[in-house]
ROMAR-516226 format. One record per residue (C-alpha): x, y, z; residue number from 1; residue in three letters. Coordinates in steps of 0.2 Angstrom, whole numbers. Layout:
// residues N
NODE    east   north      up   resi   resn
NODE       X       Y       Z    NUM    ALA
...
//
This chain:
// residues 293
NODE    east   north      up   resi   resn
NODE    -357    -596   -1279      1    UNK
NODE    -340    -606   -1275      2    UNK
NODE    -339    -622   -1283      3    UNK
NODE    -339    -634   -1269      4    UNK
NODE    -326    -645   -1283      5    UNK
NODE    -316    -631   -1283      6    UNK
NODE    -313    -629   -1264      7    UNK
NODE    -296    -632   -1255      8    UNK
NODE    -302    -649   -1249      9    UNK
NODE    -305    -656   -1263     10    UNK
NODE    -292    -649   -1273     11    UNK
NODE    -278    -655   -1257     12    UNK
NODE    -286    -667   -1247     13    UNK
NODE    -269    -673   -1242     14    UNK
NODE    -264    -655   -1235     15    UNK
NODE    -282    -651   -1229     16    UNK
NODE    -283    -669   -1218     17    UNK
NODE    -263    -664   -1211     18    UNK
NODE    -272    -648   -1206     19    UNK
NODE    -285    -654   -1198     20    UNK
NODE    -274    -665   -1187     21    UNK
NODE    -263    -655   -1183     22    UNK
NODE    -276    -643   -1175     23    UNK
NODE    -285    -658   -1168     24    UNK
NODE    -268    -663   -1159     25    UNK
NODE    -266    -644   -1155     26    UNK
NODE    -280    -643   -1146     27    UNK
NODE    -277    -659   -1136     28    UNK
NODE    -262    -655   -1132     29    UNK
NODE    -269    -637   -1124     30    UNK
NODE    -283    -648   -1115     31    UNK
NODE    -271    -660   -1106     32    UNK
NODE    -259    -645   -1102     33    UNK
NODE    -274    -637   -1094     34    UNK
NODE    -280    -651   -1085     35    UNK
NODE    -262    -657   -1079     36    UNK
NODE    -258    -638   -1073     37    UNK
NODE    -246    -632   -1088     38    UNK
NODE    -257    -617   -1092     39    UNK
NODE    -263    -606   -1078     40    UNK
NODE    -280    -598   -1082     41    UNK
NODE    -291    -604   -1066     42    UNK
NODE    -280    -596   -1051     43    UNK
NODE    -265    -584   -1049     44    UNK
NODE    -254    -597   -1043     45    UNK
NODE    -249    -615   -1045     46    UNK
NODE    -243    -629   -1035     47    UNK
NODE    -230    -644   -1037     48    UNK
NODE    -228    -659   -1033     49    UNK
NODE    -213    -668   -1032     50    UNK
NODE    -213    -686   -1029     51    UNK
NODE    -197    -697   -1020     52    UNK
NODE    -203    -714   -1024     53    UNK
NODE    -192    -729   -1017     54    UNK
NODE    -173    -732   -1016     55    UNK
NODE    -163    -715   -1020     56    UNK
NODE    -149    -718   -1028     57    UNK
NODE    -152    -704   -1043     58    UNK
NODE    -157    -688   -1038     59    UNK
NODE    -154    -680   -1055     60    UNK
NODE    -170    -679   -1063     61    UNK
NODE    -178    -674   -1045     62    UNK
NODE    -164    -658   -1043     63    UNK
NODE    -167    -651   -1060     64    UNK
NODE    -185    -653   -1058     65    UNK
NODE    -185    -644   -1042     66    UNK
NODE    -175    -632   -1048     67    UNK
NODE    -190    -628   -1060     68    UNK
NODE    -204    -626   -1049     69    UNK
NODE    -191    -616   -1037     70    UNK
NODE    -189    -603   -1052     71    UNK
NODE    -205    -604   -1061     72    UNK
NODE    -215    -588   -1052     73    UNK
NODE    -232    -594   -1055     74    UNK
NODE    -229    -610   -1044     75    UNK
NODE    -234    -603   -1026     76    UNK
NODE    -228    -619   -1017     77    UNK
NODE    -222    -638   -1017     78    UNK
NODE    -227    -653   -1010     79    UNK
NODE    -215    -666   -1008     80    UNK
NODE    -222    -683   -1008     81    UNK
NODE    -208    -694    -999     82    UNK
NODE    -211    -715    -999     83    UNK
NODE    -194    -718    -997     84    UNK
NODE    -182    -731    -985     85    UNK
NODE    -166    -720    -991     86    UNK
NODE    -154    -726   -1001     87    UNK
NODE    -135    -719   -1006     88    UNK
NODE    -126    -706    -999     89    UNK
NODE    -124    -691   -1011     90    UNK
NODE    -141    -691   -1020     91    UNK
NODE    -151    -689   -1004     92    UNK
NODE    -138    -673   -1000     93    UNK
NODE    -141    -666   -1016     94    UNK
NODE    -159    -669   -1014     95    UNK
NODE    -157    -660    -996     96    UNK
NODE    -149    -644   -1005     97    UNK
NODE    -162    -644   -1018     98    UNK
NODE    -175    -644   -1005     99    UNK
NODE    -167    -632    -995    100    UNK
NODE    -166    -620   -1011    101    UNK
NODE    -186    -621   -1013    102    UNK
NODE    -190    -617    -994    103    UNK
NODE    -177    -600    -997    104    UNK
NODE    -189    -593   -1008    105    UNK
NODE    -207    -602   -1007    106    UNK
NODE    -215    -614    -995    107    UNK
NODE    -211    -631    -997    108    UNK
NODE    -221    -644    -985    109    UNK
NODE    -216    -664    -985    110    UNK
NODE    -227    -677    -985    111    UNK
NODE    -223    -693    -978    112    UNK
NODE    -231    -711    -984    113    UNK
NODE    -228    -727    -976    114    UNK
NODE    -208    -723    -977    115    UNK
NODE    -198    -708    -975    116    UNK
NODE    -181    -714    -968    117    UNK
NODE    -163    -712    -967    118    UNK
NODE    -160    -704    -983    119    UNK
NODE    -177    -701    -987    120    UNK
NODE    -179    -690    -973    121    UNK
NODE    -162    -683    -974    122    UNK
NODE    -170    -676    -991    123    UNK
NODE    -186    -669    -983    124    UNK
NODE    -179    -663    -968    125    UNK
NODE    -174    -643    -973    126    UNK
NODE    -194    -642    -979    127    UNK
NODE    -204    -626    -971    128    UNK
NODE    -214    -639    -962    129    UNK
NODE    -214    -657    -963    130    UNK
NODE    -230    -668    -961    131    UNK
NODE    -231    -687    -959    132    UNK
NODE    -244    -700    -953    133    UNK
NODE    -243    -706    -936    134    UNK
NODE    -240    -722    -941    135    UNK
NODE    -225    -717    -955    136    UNK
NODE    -209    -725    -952    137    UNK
NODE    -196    -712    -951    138    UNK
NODE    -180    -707    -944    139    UNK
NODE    -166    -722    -945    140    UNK
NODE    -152    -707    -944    141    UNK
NODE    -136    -717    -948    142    UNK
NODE    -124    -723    -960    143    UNK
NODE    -118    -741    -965    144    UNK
NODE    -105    -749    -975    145    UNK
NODE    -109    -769    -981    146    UNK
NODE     -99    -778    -993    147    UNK
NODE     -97    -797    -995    148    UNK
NODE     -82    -805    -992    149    UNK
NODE     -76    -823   -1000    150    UNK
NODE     -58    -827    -993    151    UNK
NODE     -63    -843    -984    152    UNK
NODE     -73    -849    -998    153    UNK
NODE     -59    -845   -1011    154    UNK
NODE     -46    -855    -998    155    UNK
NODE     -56    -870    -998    156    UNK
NODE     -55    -870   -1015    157    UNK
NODE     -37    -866   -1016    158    UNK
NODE     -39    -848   -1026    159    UNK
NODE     -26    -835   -1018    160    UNK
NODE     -31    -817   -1026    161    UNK
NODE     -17    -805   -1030    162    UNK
NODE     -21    -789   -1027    163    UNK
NODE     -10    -773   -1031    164    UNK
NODE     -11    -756   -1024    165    UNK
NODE      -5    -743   -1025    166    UNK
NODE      -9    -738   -1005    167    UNK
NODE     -14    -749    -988    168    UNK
NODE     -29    -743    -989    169    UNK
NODE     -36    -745   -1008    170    UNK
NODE     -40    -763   -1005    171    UNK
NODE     -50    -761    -989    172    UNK
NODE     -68    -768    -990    173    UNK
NODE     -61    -779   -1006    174    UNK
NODE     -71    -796   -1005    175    UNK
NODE     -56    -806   -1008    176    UNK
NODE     -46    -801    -994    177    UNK
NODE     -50    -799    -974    178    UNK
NODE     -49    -783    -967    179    UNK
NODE     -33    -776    -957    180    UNK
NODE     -37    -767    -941    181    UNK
NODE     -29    -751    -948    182    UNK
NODE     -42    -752    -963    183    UNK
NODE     -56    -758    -953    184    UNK
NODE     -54    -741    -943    185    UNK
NODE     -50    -732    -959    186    UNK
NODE     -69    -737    -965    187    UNK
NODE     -76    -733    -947    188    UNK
NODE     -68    -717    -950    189    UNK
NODE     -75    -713    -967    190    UNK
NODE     -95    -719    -958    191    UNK
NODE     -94    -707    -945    192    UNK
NODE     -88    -692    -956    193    UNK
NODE    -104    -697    -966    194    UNK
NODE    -114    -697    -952    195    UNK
NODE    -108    -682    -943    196    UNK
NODE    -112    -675    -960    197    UNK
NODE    -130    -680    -959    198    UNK
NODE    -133    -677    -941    199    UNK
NODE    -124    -658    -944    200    UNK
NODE    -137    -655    -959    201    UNK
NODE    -153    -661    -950    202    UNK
NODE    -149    -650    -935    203    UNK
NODE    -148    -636    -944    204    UNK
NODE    -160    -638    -953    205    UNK
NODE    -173    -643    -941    206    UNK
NODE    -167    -630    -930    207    UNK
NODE    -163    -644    -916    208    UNK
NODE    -148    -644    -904    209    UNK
NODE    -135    -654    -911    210    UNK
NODE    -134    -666    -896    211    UNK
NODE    -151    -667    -895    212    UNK
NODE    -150    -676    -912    213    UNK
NODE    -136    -686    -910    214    UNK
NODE    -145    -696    -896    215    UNK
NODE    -160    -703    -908    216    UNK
NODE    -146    -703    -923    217    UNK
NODE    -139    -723    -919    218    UNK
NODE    -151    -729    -933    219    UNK
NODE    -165    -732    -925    220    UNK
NODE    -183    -732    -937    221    UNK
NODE    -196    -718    -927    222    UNK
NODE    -215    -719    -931    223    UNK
NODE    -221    -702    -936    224    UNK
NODE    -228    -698    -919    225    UNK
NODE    -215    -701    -910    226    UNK
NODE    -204    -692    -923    227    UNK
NODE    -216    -677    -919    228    UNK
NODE    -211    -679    -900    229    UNK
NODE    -193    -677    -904    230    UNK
NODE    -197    -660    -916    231    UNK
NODE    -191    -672    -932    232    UNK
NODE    -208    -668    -941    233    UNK
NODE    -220    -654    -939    234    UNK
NODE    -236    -662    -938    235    UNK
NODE    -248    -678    -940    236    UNK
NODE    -259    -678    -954    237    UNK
NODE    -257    -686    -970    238    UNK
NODE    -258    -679    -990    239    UNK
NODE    -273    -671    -989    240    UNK
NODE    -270    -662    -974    241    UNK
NODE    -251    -659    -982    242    UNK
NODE    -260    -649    -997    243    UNK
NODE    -271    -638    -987    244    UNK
NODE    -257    -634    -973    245    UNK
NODE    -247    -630    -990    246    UNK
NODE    -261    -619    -998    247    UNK
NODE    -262    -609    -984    248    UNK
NODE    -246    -605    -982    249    UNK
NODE    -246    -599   -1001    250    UNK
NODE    -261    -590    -998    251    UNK
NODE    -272    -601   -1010    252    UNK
NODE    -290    -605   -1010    253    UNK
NODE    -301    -619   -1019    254    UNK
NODE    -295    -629   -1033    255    UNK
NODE    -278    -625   -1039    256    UNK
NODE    -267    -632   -1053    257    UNK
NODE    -253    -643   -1050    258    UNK
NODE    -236    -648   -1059    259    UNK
NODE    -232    -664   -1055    260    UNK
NODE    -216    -672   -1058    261    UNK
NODE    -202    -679   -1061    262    UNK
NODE    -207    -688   -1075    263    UNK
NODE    -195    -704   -1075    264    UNK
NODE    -196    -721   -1085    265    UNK
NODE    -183    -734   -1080    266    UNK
NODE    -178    -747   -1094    267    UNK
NODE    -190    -764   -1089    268    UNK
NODE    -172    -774   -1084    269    UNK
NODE    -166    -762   -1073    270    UNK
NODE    -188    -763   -1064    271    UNK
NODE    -185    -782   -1063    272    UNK
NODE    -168    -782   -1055    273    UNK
NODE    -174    -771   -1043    274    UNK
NODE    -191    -779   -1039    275    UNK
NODE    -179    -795   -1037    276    UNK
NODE    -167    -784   -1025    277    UNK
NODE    -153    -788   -1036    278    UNK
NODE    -148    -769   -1037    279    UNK
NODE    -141    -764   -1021    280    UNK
NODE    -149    -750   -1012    281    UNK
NODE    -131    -743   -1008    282    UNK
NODE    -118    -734   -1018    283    UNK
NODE    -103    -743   -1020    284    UNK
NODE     -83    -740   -1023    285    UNK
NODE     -72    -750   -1037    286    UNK
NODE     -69    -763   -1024    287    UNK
NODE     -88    -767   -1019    288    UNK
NODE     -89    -758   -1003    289    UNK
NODE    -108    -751   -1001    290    UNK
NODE    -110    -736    -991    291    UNK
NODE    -128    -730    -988    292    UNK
NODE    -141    -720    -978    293    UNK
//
């Protein structure tokens, strides 16, 4: 008979307590990847879930994301979770191009929560169908461009910037200077090539005439039924009914696992400074101007 003084726990009872947890944290690793849809073992297929949450002005993290679920084969479907008032220019075209990747090869249905405009519902709009509550705020097609200007204040104060270009145009929207008429319509210029932009993509996308999109596209915020009335969003319903109009179209039935994602921490300051609206919700040149959706 083994000596129980003999045995490896007693002769290692470093090694043998490292051992133990390890296979403790092993297997609750397994258990949170099972319950949190990492390991598929209840159905043949997957969902995700892809939440855009408040001002877009980095798409990053949301693209690559996307671009996982889009590749991973045992994900079925996405759901996209929009509760967004838009935010800068690029991002939410990016965000538009990822989306449109995912509906090429699976069903991808947008959600809508109290807010899905401007460039919030730029990002949704090449979805396979797009859902929202009747009482979601939505639409607000347009671009804008805002800056603040302190000319008058600086001459009352007797402070006369220099400012040196090296074109007409470089200095347009600078807060120190007023703006020429010739720049003034360089910057009206530069919106509406933005806005055709997005006007263009949600056309196409929602398979709309492009006049007919260009009458509703001066800005104006839609609720979600009327944005149904003018074939902007599919239906009227709200997450649940967004999950069960996607698991049909996946052919899924019962429970299923879910992915859910991005995962994204944003540093405490930067969380402040937005809570105190001190980060703009626009992107902005070198010389202050903020364009957004």
């Amino acid at each position: 008979m083994k000596n129980p003084k003999n045995s490896f726990s007693v002769r290692h009872p470093f090694l043998f307590g490292f051992s133990l947890l390890l296979m403790a944290v092993a297997l609750l690793w397994g258990a949170a990847a099972f319950f949190h849809g990492k390991v598929d073992f209840m159905t043949g297929g997957k969902i995700g879930v892809v939440n855009v949450q408040g001002t877009i002005t980095n798409s990053l993290s949301t693209v690559k994301f996307l671009r996982d679920l889009r590749r991973d084969d045992s994900v079925k479907g996405v759901l996209l979770r929009v509760n967004s008032p838009g935010g800068t220019i690029a991002p939410s075209q990016e965000l538009y191009h990822a989306v449109k990747r995912v509906a090429e090869v699976k069903p991808i249905v947008a959600s809508f929560g109290t807010v899905a405009a401007s460039g919030g519902y730029y990002a949704a709009a090449p979805a396979t169908q797009i859902i929202a509550s009747s009482g979601s705020i939505t639409g607000s097609i347009g671009v804008k461009a805002e800056y603040a200007n302190f000319h008058q204040l600086l001459d009352k104060l007797g402070v006369k910037p220099i400012i040196i270009t090296s074109g007409k145009m470089k200095a347009a929207g600078s807060p120190f200077a007023e703006l020429t008429p010739e720049q003034r319509e360089y910057l009206t210029n530069l919106i509406m090539d933005m806005h055709d932009q997005f006007v263009s993509d949600v056309a196409s996308a929602r398979k709309l005439d492009l006049a007919q999109v260009e009458k509703i596209a001066d800005g104006r915020a839609i609720t979600g039924r009327k944005a149904k009335e003018l074939g902007l969003v599919d239906r009227i319903g709200g997450f649940e009914d967004s999950v069960t109009v996607l698991k049909a179209l996946c052919g899924l039935e019962g429970d299923v696992n879910v992915i859910e994602g991005p995962e994204e921490e944003k540093p405490l300051i930067k969380q402040i400074l937005g809570y105190l609206g001190i980060i703009p919700e626009g992107s902005a040149t070198g010389d202050g101007l903020i364009f957004s959706y």
